[in-house]
C-alpha positions in Angstrom: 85.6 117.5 79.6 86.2 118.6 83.5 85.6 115.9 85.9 82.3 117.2 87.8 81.2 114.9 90.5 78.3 115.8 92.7 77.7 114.8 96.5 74.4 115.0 97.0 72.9 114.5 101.5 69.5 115.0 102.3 68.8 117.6 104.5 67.7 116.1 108.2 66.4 113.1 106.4 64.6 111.0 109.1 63.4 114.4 110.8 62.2 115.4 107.2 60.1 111.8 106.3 58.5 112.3 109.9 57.6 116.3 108.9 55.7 114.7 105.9 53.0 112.8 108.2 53.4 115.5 110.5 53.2 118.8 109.1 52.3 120.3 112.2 55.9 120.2 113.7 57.4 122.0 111.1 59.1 124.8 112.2 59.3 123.0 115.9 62.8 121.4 117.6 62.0 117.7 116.8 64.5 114.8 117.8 64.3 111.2 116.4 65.7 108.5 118.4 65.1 105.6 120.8 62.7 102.7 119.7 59.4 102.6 119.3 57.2 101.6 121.9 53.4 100.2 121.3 52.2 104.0 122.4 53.9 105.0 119.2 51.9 102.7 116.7 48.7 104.0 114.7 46.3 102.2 116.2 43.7 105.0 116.3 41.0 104.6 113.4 41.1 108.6 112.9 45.1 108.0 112.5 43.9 105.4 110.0 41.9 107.5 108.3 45.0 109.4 106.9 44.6 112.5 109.8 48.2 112.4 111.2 48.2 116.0 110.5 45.6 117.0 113.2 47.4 115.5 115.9 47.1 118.1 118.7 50.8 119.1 118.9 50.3 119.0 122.7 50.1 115.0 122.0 53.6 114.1 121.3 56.0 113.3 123.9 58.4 115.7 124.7 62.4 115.3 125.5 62.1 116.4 128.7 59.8 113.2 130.0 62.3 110.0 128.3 64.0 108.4 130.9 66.8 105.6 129.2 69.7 105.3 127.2 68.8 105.8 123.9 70.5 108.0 121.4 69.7 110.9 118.6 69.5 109.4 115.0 68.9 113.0 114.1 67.0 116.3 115.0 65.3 118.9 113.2 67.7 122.0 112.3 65.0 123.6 114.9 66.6 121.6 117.1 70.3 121.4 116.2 70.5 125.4 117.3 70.5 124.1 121.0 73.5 122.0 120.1 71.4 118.7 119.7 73.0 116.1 117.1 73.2 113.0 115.7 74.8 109.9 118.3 73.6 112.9 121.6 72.5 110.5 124.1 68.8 111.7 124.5 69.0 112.6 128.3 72.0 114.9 127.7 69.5 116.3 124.7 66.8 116.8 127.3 68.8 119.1 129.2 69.4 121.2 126.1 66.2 121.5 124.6 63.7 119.8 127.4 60.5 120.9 125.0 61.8 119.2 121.6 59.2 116.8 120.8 60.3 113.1 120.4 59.5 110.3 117.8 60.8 107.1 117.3 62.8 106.0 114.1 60.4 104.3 111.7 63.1 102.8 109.9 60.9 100.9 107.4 59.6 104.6 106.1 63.2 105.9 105.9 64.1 103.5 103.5 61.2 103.6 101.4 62.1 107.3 100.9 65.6 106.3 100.2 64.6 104.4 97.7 62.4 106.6 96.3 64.6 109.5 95.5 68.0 107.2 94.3 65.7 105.8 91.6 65.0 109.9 90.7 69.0 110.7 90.7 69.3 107.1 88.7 66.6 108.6 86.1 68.5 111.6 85.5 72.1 111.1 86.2 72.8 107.0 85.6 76.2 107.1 87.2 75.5 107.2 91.0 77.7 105.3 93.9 74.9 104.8 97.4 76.6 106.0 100.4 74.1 105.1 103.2 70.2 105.7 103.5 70.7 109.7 102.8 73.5 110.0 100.8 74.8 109.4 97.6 77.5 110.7 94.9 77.1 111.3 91.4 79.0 111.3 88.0 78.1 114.7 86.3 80.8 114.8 84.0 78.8 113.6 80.6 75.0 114.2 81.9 74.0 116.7 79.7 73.7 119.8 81.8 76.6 118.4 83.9 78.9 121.0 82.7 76.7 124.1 82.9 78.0 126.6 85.1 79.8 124.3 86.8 76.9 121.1 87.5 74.7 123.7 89.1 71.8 123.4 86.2 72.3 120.0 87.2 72.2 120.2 90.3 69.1 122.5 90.4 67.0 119.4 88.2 68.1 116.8 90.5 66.7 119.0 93.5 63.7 120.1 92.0 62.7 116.8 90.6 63.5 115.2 94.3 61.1 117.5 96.1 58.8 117.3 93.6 57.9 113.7 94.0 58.7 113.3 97.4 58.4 116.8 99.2 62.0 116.3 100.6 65.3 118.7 100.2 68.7 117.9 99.9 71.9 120.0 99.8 74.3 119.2 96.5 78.2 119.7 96.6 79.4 119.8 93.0 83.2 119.7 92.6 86.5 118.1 90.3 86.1 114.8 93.0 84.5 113.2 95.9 86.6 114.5 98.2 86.1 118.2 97.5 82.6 117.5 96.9 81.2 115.9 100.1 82.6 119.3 101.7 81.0 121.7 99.4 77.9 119.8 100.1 78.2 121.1 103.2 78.2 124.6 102.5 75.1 125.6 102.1 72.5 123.6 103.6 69.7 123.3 104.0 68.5 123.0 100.2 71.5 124.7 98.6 73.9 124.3 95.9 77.6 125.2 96.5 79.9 124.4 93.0 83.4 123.9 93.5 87.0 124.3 91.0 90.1 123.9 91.3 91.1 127.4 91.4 88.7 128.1 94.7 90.8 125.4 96.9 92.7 128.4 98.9 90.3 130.7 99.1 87.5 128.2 100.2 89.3 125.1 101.4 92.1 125.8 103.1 90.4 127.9 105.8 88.4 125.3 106.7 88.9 123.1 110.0 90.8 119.5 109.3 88.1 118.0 110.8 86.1 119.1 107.7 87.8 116.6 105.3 85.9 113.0 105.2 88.5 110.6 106.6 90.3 112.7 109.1 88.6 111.6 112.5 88.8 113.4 116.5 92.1 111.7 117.4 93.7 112.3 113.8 92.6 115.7 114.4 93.9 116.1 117.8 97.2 114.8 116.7 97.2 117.3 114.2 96.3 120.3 116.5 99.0 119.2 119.0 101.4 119.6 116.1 100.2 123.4 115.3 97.8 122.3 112.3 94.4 123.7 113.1 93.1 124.0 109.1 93.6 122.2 105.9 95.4 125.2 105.0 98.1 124.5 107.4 98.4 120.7 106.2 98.9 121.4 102.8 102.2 123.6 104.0 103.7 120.5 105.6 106.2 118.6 102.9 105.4 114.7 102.2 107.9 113.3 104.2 107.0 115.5 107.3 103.5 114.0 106.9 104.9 110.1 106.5 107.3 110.8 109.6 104.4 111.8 111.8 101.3 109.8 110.4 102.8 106.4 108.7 103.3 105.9 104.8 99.7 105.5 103.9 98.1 108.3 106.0 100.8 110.7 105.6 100.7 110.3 101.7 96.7 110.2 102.1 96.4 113.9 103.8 99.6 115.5 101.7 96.8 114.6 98.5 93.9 116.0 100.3 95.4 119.0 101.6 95.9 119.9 97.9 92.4 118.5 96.9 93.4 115.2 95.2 91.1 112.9 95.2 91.3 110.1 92.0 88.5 107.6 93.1 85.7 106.5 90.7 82.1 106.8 91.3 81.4 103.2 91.9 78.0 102.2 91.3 78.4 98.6 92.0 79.5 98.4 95.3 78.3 95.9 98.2 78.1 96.6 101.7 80.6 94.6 104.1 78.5 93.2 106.6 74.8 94.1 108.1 73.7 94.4 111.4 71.4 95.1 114.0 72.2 96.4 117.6 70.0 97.6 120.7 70.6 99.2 124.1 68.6 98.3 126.9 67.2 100.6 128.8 68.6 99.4 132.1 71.3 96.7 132.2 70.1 93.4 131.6 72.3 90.2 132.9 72.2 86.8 131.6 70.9 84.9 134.6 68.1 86.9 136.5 67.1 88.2 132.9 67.4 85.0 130.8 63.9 84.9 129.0 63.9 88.5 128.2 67.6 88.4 126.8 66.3 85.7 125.1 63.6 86.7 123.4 65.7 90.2 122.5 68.0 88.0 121.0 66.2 85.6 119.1 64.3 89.5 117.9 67.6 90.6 116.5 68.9 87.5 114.4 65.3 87.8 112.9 65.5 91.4 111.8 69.1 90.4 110.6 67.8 88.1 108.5 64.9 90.4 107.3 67.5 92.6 106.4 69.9 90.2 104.6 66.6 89.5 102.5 65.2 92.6 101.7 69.0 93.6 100.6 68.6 90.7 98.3 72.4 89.2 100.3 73.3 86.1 102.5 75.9 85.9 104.9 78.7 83.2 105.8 79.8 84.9 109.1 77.7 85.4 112.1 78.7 87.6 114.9 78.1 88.6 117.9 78.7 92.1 119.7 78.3 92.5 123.7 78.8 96.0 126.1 79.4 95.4 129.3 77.9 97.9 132.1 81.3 99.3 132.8 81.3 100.0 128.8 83.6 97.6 127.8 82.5 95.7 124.3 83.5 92.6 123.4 83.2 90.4 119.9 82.8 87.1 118.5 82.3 85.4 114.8 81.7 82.1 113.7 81.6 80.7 110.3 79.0 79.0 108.9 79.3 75.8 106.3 77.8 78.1 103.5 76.4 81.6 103.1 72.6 82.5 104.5 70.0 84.3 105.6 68.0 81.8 107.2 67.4 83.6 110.9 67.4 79.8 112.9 70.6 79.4 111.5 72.1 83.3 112.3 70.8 82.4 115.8 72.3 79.0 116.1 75.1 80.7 115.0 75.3 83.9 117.1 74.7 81.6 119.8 77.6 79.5 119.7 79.5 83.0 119.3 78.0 83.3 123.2 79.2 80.1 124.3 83.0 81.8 123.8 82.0 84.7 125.8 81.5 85.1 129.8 78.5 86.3 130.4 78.8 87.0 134.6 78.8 90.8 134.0 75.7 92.7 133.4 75.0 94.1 129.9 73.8 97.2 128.2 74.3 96.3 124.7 73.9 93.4 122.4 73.9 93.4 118.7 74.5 90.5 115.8 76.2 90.8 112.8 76.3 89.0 109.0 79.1 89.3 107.5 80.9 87.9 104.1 78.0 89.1 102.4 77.4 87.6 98.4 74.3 87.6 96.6 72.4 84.3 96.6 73.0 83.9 92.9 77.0 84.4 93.5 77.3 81.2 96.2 79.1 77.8 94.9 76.6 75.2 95.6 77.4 73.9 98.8 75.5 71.7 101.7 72.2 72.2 102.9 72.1 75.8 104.6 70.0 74.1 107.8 73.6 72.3 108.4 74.4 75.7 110.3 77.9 76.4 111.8 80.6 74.6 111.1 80.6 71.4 113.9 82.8 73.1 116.4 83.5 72.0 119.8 82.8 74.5 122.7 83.7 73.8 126.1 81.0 74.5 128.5 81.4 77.9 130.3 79.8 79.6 133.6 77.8 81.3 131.1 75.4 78.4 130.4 73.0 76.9 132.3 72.7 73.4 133.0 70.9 72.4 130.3 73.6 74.1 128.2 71.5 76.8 126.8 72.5 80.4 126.7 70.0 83.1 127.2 
């Protein structure tokens, strides 16, 4: 049998959950991003009641009135015609689109929707590998209707069945390999099916920007246009050696098999993230002294969520790291390893803060994030010391980031 393997990406997935409990911004520019803000909580007993949907429209906050540095998660494909996208800052969105309404990411409903529609695929096509909250590939290859015209009965199952328990679309690429078809999923969205072979790689691959092949970043890219390859058309005419001469032995080897649409790699359905974390940027810069308590109490905020996290993934953690911006945008990063693997969030934060003691805190900061990393499940972890035992005993010299009683913000 023809190796099939599907790629299927939910179409505007956060922007879609929210359309669900908001039905009457469909067809609207809507923009998720920045955090939520008690404003943004149901608190109103009509809300209670279940009557999100009659919500004036005039209600909702628009674009045009946020003032801070957050950033788009996503936006409606209303609002993606204005050029508005994922990682915009939302400022630079409001001078685009200045009437796009704006919610805050509800991250707990995202994933209960993610959820949701991998156990459908799982139902229906066993073989699936999870590629983030939206996306996922799939093994078609011996799912019965797998090898109908091409996957696409397959494909049209999977799609129905999704929307029909959930009320959510997705666009399916279905092609001889993961690399070909993440592209093809592309193709046609929202809601479509595109089916890829073998024999359509000129005709509907090479014309295609280099940008378009998953791996091949903006500098890669730029390299690559500076040498007079603007599509993957134009890659696949370089010979191997050319490639190794210009990109190194492992990248140059990597594109010369993409250009031609070789892509060997399994559908792994086993596989375990490397590290969890959460991040947030202040509004306005924050610095360690004159806004001690409330770097404090954002910190101690984050290790908890961490650890929330670390649970609900069912993983523990045996390094703890920390990740500071500066104002002037520089980011620094620290880790510490812990005597044994956790999820315990007094011991992330004991540990992310002795990750601050090794870091000078004089500037003013915009971003700080923590980070578990090492990751095993619980079950998978030798027996080892008492987990309350924290961070290995380290000594820190004191630094003019601490205050005199040796604590850190």
């Amino acid at each position: 049998m023809p190796r099939r393997v599907a790629h299927l990406d939910m179409d505007a997935f956060y922007a879609s959950v929210e359309l669900l409990r908001y039905p009457q911004l469909r067809g609207r520019a809507v923009v998720i991003g920045g955090a939520r803000r008690l404003a943004d909580e149901v608190t109103d007993p009509a809300r209670l009641e279940g009557s999100l949907s009659r919500i004036a429209v005039s209600e909702f906050p628009r674009l045009k009135d946020y003032t801070g540095r957050g950033v788009i998660t996503t936006a409606s494909y209303e609002a993606r015609r204005f050029g508005i996208g994922s990682a915009l800052g939302l400022m630079k969105a409001a001078r685009l689109c200045p009437q796009a309404i704006l919610l805050p990411a509800d991250f707990a409903e995202y994933r209960k929707y993610s959820h949701a529609f991998k156990n459908i695929i799982a139902e229906i096509a066993p073989i699936v590998e999870d590629r983030g909250i939206d996306e996922v590939y799939i093994d078609f290859t011996e799912v019965p209707g797998g090898q109908r015209e091409g996957g696409r009965v397959l494909a049209r199952l999977i799609q129905k069945s999704i929307f029909d328990a959930t009320g959510l679309t997705c666009s399916i690429g279905v092609a001889p390999n993961k690399l070909l078809a993440k592209m093809a999923s592309e193709f046609r969205k929202p809601n479509g099916i595109s089916i890829l072979t073998e024999g359509d790689l000129q005709a509907k691959i090479w014309p295609l920007a280099c940008r378009k092949v998953n791996g091949i970043g903006p500098k890669t890219d730029a390299e690559l246009q500076r040498l007079g390859i603007q599509t993957i058309g134009d890659l696949a005419q370089r010979d191997l050696q050319w490639l190794i001469d210009h990109f190194g032995q492992k990248t140059g080897a990597w594109m010369y098999e993409a250009a031609r649409g070789r892509d060997d790699r399994p559908v792994v359905t086993n596989s375990q993230p490397v590290s969890v974390s959460r991040e947030t940027t202040f509004a306005q810069n924050l610095h360690a002294q004159r806004n001690k308590a409330e770097l404090g109490a954002i910190f101690t905020r984050l290790c908890q969520q961490l650890a929330s996290d670390l649970q609900t993934k069912g993983y523990v953690g045996k390094t703890i790291g920390i990740k500071l911006r500066y104002a002037d945008f520089k980011c620094v990063t620290r880790e510490q390893s812990l005597a044994c693997h956790t999820a315990d969030a007094s011991v992330i934060r004991h540990a992310a803060g002795l990750c601050l003691k090794r870091i000078s805190l004089a500037q003013p900061l915009r971003l700080l994030g923590v980070r578990a990393g090492a990751l095993r499940r619980p079950g998978e972890c030798v027996a080892e010391p008492d987990a309350s035992a924290a961070a290995k005993a380290t000594s820190v010299p004191m630094t003019d980031s601490m205050s005199a009683d040796g604590q850190l913000f």
